[in-house]
Residue, then its C-alpha position, 0 to 999 in steps of 0.5 A: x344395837x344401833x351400829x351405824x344407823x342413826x347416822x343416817x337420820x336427821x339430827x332433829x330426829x334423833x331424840x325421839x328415837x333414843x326416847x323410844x329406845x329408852x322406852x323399849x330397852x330393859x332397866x339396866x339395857x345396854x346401848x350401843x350407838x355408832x357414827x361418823x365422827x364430823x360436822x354437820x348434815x349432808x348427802x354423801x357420795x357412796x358405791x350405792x349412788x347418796x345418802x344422807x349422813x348426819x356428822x357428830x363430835x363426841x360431845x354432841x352424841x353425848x348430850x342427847x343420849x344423857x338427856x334421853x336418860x341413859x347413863x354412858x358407860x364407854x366411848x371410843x372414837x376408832x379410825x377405819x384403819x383400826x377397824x378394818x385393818x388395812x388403811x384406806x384411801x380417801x381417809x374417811x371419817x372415823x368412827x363415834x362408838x358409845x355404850x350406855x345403860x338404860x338407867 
């Protein structure tokens, strides 16, 4: 479960942790990854001070969670209005959901 996690990593990185991920997870496991939806790294303004935020397209979230050799079973991109309800503003980014399975 990596709900809103390796958004915080470097893209670079990303690899090696779903290799690890396939590594730890049961045969037939399920994955769940989360992101912004975006372009890009870079360090973002929040109520804590920054942080480092890496921005997918489905596509490109796609492509490394195949190529670590899970098979994706859903996606879903969902706005923070669905997901809280209520709509905020600034409009932030949506959100990249995935599940997959440890094939």
């Amino acid at each position: 479960w990596a709900c809103a996690s390796i958004l915080n990593l470097k893209k670079e990185e990303v690899p090696t942790v779903l290799s690890e991920f396939k590594r730890i997870l049961k045969p037939e496991g399920t994955l769940f990854i989360s992101v912004k939806e975006g372009i890009g790294e870079s360090m973002v303004p929040d109520q804590a001070g920054e942080r480092f935020f890496s921005f997918y397209s489905l596509d490109e979230l796609k492509k490394p969670i195949q190529e670590a050799g899970f098979k994706i079973t859903h996606t879903k991109i969902i706005s923070d209005k669905e997901l809280t309800g209520k709509a905020v503003e600034p409009v932030k980014p949506n959100w990249i959901c995935i599940y997959a399975v440890n094939s």
